[in-house]
Short mmCIF file of the C-alpha atoms (twelve columns), coordinates in Angstrom:
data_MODEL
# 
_entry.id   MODEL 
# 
loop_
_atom_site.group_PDB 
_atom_site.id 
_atom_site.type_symbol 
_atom_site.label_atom_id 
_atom_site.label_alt_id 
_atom_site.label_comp_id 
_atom_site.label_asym_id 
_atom_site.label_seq_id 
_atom_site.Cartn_x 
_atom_site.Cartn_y 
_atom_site.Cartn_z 
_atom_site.pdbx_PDB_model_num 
ATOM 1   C CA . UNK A 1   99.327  74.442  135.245 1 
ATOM 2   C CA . UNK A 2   100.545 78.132  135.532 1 
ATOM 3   C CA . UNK A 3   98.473  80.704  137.788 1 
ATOM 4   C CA . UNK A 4   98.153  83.074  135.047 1 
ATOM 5   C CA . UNK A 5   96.467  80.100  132.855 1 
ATOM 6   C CA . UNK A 6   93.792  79.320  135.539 1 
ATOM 7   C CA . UNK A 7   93.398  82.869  136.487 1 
ATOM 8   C CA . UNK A 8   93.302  87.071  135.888 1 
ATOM 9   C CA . UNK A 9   96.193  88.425  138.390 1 
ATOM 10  C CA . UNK A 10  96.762  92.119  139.032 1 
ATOM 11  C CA . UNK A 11  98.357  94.605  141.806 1 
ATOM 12  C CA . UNK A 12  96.205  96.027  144.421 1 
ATOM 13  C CA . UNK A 13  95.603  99.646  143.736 1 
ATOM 14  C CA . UNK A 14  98.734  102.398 144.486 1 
ATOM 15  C CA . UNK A 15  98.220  105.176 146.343 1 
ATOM 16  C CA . UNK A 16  99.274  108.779 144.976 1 
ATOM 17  C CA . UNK A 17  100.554 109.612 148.552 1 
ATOM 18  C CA . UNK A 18  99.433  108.839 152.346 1 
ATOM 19  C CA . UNK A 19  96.426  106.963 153.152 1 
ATOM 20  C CA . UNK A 20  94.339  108.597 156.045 1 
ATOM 21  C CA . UNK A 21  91.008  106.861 157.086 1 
ATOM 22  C CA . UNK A 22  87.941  108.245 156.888 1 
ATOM 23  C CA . UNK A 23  85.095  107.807 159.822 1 
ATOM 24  C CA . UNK A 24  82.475  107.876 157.421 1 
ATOM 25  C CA . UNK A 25  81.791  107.491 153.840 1 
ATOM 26  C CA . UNK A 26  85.107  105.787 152.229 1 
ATOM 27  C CA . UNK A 27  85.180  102.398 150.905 1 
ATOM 28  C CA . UNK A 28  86.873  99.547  153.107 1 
ATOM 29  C CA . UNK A 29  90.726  98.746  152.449 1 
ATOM 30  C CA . UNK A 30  92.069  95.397  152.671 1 
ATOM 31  C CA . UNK A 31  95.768  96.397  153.427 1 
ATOM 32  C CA . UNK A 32  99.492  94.197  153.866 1 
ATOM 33  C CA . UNK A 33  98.753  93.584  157.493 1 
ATOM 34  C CA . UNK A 34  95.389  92.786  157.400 1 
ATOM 35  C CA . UNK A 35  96.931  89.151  155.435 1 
ATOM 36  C CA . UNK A 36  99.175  86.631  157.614 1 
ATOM 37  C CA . UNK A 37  99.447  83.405  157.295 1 
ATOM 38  C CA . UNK A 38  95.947  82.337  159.264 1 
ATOM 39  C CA . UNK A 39  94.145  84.183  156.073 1 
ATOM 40  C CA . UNK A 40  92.555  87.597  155.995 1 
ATOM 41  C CA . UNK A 41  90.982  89.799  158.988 1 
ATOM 42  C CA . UNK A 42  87.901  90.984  157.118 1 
ATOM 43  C CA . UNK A 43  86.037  91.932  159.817 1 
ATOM 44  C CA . UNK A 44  85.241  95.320  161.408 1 
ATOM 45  C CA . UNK A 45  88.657  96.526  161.668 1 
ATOM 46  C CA . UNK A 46  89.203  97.305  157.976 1 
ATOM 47  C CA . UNK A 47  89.785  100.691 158.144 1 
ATOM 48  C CA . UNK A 48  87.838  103.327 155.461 1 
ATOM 49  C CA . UNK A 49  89.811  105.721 152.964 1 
ATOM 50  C CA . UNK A 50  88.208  107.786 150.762 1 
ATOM 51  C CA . UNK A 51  90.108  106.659 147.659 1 
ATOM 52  C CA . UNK A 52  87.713  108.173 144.957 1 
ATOM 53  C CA . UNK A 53  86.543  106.566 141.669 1 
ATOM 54  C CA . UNK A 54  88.668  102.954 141.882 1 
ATOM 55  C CA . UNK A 55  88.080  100.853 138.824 1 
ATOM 56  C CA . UNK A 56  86.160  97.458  139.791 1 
ATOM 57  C CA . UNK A 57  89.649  95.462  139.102 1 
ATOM 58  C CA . UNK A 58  90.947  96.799  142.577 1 
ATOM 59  C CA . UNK A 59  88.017  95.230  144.782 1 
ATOM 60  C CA . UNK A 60  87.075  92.016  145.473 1 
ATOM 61  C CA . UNK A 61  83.479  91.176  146.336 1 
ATOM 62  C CA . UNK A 62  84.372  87.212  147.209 1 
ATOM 63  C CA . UNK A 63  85.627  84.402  145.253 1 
ATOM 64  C CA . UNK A 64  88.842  85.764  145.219 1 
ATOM 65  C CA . UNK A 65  92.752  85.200  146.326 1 
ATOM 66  C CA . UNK A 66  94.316  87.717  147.760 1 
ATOM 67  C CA . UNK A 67  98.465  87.517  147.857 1 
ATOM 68  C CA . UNK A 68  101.020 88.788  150.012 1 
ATOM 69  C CA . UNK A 69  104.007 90.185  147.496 1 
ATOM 70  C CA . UNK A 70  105.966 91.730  149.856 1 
ATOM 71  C CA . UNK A 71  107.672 91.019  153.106 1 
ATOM 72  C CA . UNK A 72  107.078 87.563  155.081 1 
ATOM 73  C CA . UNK A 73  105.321 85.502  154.972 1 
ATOM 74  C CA . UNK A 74  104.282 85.423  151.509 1 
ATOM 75  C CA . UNK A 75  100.819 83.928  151.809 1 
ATOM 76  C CA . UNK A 76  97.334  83.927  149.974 1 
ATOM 77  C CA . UNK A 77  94.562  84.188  151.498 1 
ATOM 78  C CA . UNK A 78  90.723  83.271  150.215 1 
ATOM 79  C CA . UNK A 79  88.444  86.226  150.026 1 
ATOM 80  C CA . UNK A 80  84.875  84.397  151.492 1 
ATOM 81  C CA . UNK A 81  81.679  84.944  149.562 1 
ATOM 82  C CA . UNK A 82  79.949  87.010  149.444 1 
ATOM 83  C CA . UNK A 83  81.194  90.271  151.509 1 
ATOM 84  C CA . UNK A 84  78.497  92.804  152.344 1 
ATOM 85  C CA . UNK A 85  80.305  95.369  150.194 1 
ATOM 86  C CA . UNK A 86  83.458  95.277  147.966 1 
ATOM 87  C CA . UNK A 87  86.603  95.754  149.952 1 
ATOM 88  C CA . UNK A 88  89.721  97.449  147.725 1 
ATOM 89  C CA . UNK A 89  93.029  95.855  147.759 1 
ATOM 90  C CA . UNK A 90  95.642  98.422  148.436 1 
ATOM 91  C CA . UNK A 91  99.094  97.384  146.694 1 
ATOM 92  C CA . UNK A 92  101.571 95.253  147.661 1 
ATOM 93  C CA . UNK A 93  98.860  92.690  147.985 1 
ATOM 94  C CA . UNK A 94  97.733  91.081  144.519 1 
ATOM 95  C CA . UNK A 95  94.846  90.037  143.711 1 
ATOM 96  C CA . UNK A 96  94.088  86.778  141.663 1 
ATOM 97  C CA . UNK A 97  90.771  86.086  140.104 1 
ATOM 98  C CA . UNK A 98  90.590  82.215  139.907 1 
ATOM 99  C CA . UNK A 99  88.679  80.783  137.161 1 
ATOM 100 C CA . UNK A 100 85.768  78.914  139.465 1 
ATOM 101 C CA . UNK A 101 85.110  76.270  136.948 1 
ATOM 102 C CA . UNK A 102 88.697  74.849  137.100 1 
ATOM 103 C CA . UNK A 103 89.843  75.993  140.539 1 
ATOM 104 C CA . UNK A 104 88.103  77.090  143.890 1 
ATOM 105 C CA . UNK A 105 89.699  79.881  145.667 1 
ATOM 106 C CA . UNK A 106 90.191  77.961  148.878 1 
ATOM 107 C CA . UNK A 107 92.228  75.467  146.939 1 
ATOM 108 C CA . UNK A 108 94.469  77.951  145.270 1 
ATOM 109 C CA . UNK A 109 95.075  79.730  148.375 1 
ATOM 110 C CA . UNK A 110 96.015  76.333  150.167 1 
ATOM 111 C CA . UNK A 111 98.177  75.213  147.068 1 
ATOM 112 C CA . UNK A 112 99.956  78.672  147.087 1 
ATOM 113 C CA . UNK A 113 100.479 78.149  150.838 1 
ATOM 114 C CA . UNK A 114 102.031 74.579  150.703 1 
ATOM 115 C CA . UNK A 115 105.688 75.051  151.999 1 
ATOM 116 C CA . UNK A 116 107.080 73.574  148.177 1 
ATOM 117 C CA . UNK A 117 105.162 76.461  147.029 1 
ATOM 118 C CA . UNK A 118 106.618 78.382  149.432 1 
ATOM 119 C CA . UNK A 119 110.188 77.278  148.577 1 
ATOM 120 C CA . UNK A 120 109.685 77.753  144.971 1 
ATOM 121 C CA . UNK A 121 108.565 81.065  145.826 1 
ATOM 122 C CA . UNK A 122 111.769 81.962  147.858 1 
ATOM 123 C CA . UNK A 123 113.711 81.163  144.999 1 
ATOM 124 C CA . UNK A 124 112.369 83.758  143.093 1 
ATOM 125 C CA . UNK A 125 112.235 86.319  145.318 1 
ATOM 126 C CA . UNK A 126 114.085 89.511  145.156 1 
ATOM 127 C CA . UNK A 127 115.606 92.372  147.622 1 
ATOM 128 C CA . UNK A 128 117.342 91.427  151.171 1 
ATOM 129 C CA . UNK A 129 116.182 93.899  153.651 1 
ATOM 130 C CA . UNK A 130 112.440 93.573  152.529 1 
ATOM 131 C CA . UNK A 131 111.528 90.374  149.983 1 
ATOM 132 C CA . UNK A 132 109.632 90.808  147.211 1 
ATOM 133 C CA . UNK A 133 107.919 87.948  144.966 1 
ATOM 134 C CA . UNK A 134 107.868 89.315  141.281 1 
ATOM 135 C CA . UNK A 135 104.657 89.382  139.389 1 
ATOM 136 C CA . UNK A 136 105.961 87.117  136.423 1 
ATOM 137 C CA . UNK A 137 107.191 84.209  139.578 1 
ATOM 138 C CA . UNK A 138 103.304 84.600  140.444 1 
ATOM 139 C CA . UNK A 139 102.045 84.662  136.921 1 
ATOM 140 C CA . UNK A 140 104.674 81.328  136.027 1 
ATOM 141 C CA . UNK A 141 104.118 79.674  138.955 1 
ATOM 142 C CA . UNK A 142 102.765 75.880  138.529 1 
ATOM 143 C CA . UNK A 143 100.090 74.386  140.670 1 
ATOM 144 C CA . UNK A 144 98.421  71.225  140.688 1 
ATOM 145 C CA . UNK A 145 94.623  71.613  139.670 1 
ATOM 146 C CA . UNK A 146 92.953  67.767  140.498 1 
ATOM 147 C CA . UNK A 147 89.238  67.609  139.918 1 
ATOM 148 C CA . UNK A 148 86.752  70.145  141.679 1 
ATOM 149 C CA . UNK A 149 85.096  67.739  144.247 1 
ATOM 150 C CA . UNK A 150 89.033  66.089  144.954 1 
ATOM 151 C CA . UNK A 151 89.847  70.348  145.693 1 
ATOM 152 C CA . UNK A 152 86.975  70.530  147.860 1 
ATOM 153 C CA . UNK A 153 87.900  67.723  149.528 1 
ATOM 154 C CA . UNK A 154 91.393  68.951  150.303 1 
ATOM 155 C CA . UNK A 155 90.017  72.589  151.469 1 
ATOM 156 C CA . UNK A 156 87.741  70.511  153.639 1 
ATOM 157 C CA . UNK A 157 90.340  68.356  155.182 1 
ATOM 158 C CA . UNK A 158 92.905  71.110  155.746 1 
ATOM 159 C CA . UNK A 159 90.080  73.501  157.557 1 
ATOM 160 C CA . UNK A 160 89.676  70.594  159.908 1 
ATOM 161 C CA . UNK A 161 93.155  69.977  160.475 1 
ATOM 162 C CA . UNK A 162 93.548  73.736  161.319 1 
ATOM 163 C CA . UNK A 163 90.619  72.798  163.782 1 
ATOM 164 C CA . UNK A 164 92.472  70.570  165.162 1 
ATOM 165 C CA . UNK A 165 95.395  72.393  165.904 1 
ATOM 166 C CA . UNK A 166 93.361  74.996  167.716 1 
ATOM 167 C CA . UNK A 167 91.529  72.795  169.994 1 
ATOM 168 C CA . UNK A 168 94.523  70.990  170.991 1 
ATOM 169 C CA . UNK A 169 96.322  74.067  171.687 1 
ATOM 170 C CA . UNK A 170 93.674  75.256  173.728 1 
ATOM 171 C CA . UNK A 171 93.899  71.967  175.593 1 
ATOM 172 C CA . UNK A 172 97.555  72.187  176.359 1 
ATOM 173 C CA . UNK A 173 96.873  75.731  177.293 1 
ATOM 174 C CA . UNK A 174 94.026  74.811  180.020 1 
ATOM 175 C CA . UNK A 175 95.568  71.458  181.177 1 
ATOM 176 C CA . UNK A 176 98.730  73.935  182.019 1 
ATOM 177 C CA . UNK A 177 96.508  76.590  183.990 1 
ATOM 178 C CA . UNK A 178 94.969  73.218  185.946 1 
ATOM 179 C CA . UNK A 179 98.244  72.018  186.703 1 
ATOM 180 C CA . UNK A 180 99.768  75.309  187.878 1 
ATOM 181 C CA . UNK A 181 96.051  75.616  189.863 1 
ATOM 182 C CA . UNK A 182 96.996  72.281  191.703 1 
ATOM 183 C CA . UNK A 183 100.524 73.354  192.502 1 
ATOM 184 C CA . UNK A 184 99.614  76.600  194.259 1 
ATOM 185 C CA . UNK A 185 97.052  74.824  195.960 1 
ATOM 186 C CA . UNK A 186 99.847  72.359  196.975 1 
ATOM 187 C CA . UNK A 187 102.350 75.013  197.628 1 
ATOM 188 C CA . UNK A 188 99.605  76.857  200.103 1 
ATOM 189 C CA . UNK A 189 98.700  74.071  201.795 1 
ATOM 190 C CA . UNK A 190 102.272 73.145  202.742 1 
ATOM 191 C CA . UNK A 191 102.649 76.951  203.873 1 
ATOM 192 C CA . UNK A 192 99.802  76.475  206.443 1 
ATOM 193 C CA . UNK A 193 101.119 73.067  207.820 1 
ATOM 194 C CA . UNK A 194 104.736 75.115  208.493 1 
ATOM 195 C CA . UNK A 195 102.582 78.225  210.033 1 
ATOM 196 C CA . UNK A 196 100.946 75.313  212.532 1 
ATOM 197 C CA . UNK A 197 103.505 73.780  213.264 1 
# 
Protein backbone atom coordinates (compact mmCIF):
# COMPACT_ATOMS: atom_id res chain seq x y z
CA UNK A 1 0.00 0.00 0.00
CA UNK A 2 1.52 3.53 -0.62
CA UNK A 3 2.83 5.67 2.50
CA UNK A 4 0.78 8.53 1.58
CA UNK A 5 -2.45 6.08 1.69
CA UNK A 6 -1.70 4.87 5.29
CA UNK A 7 -0.46 8.17 6.38
CA UNK A 8 -0.26 12.41 6.48
CA UNK A 9 3.56 13.18 5.37
CA UNK A 10 5.05 16.67 5.49
CA UNK A 11 8.64 18.53 5.71
CA UNK A 12 10.00 19.47 8.99
CA UNK A 13 9.77 23.17 9.44
CA UNK A 14 12.49 25.64 7.34
CA UNK A 15 14.29 28.02 8.93
CA UNK A 16 14.32 31.79 7.62
CA UNK A 17 18.13 31.88 8.38
CA UNK A 18 20.62 30.42 11.20
CA UNK A 19 19.42 28.50 14.05
CA UNK A 20 21.09 29.59 17.43
CA UNK A 21 19.95 27.77 20.68
CA UNK A 22 18.47 29.24 23.33
CA UNK A 23 19.41 28.32 27.22
CA UNK A 24 16.07 28.92 28.27
CA UNK A 25 12.64 29.25 27.02
CA UNK A 26 12.67 27.81 23.23
CA UNK A 27 10.98 24.74 22.23
CA UNK A 28 13.19 21.47 21.67
CA UNK A 29 14.45 20.72 17.96
CA UNK A 30 14.72 17.36 16.66
CA UNK A 31 17.42 18.10 13.93
CA UNK A 32 19.30 15.76 10.78
CA UNK A 33 21.86 14.47 13.20
CA UNK A 34 19.93 13.80 15.98
CA UNK A 35 18.41 10.57 13.39
CA UNK A 36 20.93 7.62 12.36
CA UNK A 37 20.22 4.51 11.71
CA UNK A 38 19.90 3.17 15.63
CA UNK A 39 16.63 5.65 15.72
CA UNK A 40 16.37 9.05 17.31
CA UNK A 41 18.48 10.67 20.34
CA UNK A 42 15.55 12.27 22.14
CA UNK A 43 17.04 12.73 25.18
CA UNK A 44 18.58 15.76 26.93
CA UNK A 45 20.76 16.81 24.22
CA UNK A 46 18.07 18.27 21.94
CA UNK A 47 19.11 21.55 21.79
CA UNK A 48 16.34 24.70 22.32
CA UNK A 49 15.67 27.48 19.55
CA UNK A 50 13.37 29.97 19.97
CA UNK A 51 11.53 29.42 16.69
CA UNK A 52 8.30 31.49 17.50
CA UNK A 53 4.65 30.58 16.72
CA UNK A 54 5.27 26.94 14.72
CA UNK A 55 2.02 25.49 13.52
CA UNK A 56 1.24 22.02 15.40
CA UNK A 57 2.08 20.11 11.90
CA UNK A 58 5.91 20.72 12.64
CA UNK A 59 5.99 18.82 16.15
CA UNK A 60 5.51 15.56 17.06
CA UNK A 61 4.26 14.66 20.52
CA UNK A 62 4.74 10.58 19.89
CA UNK A 63 3.23 8.17 17.60
CA UNK A 64 5.08 9.44 14.93
CA UNK A 65 7.90 8.57 12.08
CA UNK A 66 10.36 10.72 11.65
CA UNK A 67 12.52 10.40 8.12
CA UNK A 68 15.86 11.16 7.11
CA UNK A 69 15.52 12.95 3.38
CA UNK A 70 18.78 13.95 3.00
CA UNK A 71 22.26 12.58 3.12
CA UNK A 72 23.00 8.83 4.36
CA UNK A 73 21.64 6.87 5.65
CA UNK A 74 18.18 7.49 4.79
CA UNK A 75 16.40 6.05 7.81
CA UNK A 76 13.08 6.50 9.88
CA UNK A 77 13.00 6.53 13.05
CA UNK A 78 9.80 5.97 15.63
CA UNK A 79 9.00 8.97 17.73
CA UNK A 80 8.09 6.98 21.39
CA UNK A 81 4.94 7.97 23.21
CA UNK A 82 4.33 10.06 24.80
CA UNK A 83 7.28 12.83 25.03
CA UNK A 84 7.07 15.22 27.96
CA UNK A 85 6.64 18.11 25.52
CA UNK A 86 6.35 18.37 21.68
CA UNK A 87 9.71 18.37 20.01
CA UNK A 88 9.73 20.39 16.34
CA UNK A 89 11.16 18.73 13.39
CA UNK A 90 13.52 21.05 11.68
CA UNK A 91 13.63 20.29 7.75
CA UNK A 92 15.33 17.95 5.95
CA UNK A 93 13.76 15.44 8.24
CA UNK A 94 9.98 14.56 7.34
CA UNK A 95 7.64 13.77 9.33
CA UNK A 96 4.94 10.99 8.70
CA UNK A 97 1.82 10.69 10.71
CA UNK A 98 0.86 6.94 10.47
CA UNK A 99 -2.68 6.12 10.61
CA UNK A 100 -2.56 3.91 14.14
CA UNK A 101 -5.49 1.82 13.23
CA UNK A 102 -3.78 0.31 10.11
CA UNK A 103 -0.10 0.73 10.95
CA UNK A 104 2.03 1.20 14.22
CA UNK A 105 4.84 3.56 13.96
CA UNK A 106 7.45 1.04 15.01
CA UNK A 107 6.41 -1.08 12.08
CA UNK A 108 6.59 1.62 9.51
CA UNK A 109 9.83 2.75 10.69
CA UNK A 110 11.21 -0.95 10.52
CA UNK A 111 9.50 -1.51 7.01
CA UNK A 112 11.04 1.84 5.76
CA UNK A 113 14.37 0.58 7.16
CA UNK A 114 14.41 -2.93 5.48
CA UNK A 115 17.45 -2.81 3.03
CA UNK A 116 14.68 -3.55 -0.21
CA UNK A 117 13.25 -0.45 1.08
CA UNK A 118 16.36 0.93 1.19
CA UNK A 119 17.26 -0.08 -2.39
CA UNK A 120 14.06 1.10 -3.74
CA UNK A 121 14.80 4.21 -2.09
CA UNK A 122 18.30 4.62 -3.75
CA UNK A 123 16.75 4.34 -6.93
CA UNK A 124 14.92 7.29 -6.54
CA UNK A 125 17.19 9.37 -5.10
CA UNK A 126 18.57 12.48 -6.52
CA UNK A 127 21.93 14.77 -6.37
CA UNK A 128 25.63 13.11 -6.14
CA UNK A 129 27.57 15.09 -3.70
CA UNK A 130 24.66 15.08 -1.08
CA UNK A 131 21.48 12.46 -1.82
CA UNK A 132 18.26 13.47 -1.56
CA UNK A 133 14.98 11.14 -1.44
CA UNK A 134 12.10 13.20 -3.15
CA UNK A 135 8.88 13.71 -1.34
CA UNK A 136 6.65 12.03 -4.13
CA UNK A 137 9.41 8.54 -3.82
CA UNK A 138 8.22 8.85 -0.01
CA UNK A 139 4.63 9.63 -0.70
CA UNK A 140 4.62 6.47 -3.67
CA UNK A 141 6.50 4.29 -1.84
CA UNK A 142 4.77 0.69 -1.19
CA UNK A 143 4.94 -1.13 2.08
CA UNK A 144 3.54 -4.19 3.28
CA UNK A 145 0.82 -3.51 6.06
CA UNK A 146 -0.03 -7.40 7.61
CA UNK A 147 -2.44 -7.35 10.50
CA UNK A 148 -1.77 -5.14 13.73
CA UNK A 149 -0.88 -7.96 16.26
CA UNK A 150 1.42 -9.81 13.10
CA UNK A 151 3.22 -5.80 13.11
CA UNK A 152 3.62 -5.97 16.68
CA UNK A 153 4.99 -9.07 16.51
CA UNK A 154 7.64 -8.10 13.99
CA UNK A 155 8.57 -4.73 16.05
CA UNK A 156 8.87 -7.13 18.94
CA UNK A 157 11.10 -9.61 17.31
CA UNK A 158 13.38 -7.08 15.61
CA UNK A 159 13.89 -5.01 19.13
CA UNK A 160 15.14 -8.31 20.44
CA UNK A 161 17.28 -9.11 17.69
CA UNK A 162 18.87 -5.60 18.07
CA UNK A 163 19.28 -6.92 21.76
CA UNK A 164 20.98 -9.42 20.69
CA UNK A 165 23.43 -7.85 18.69
CA UNK A 166 24.38 -5.60 21.55
CA UNK A 167 24.97 -8.15 24.11
CA UNK A 168 27.01 -10.19 21.89
CA UNK A 169 29.06 -7.36 20.94
CA UNK A 170 29.65 -6.52 24.34
CA UNK A 171 30.74 -10.11 24.83
CA UNK A 172 33.29 -10.14 22.09
CA UNK A 173 34.36 -6.82 23.42
CA UNK A 174 35.04 -8.18 27.17
CA UNK A 175 36.20 -11.73 26.17
CA UNK A 176 38.96 -9.55 24.07
CA UNK A 177 39.96 -7.27 27.18
CA UNK A 178 40.22 -10.92 29.23
CA UNK A 179 42.31 -12.32 26.70
CA UNK A 180 44.67 -9.36 26.24
CA UNK A 181 44.50 -9.35 30.46
CA UNK A 182 45.93 -13.00 30.32
CA UNK A 183 48.59 -12.20 27.77
CA UNK A 184 50.19 -9.33 29.69
CA UNK A 185 50.00 -11.34 32.61
CA UNK A 186 51.83 -14.02 30.53
CA UNK A 187 54.13 -11.61 28.91
CA UNK A 188 55.15 -10.21 32.66
CA UNK A 189 55.61 -13.25 34.08
CA UNK A 190 58.06 -14.43 31.41
CA UNK A 191 59.89 -10.93 31.96
CA UNK A 192 60.51 -11.82 35.66
CA UNK A 193 61.73 -15.46 34.96
CA UNK A 194 64.51 -13.67 32.35
CA UNK A 195 65.27 -10.87 35.22
CA UNK A 196 66.01 -14.17 37.66
CA UNK A 197 67.66 -15.88 35.71
Amino acid sequence: MRLADLSEIHSGYTARGRLDPVLEGGVPALQLRDVGASGAELGSGLQRYDLGALSERYFVSGGEVVFRSRGEPNVAAAIRHPLPEPIAVIVPLVVIRPDRDRILPEYLAWAINQPDTQRRLGLEAQGTALRMIPMPALENLEIAVPDLSTQKRVVELSALARREGQLLRQLAARKDDLVNAILGEAVKATDLKEIAR
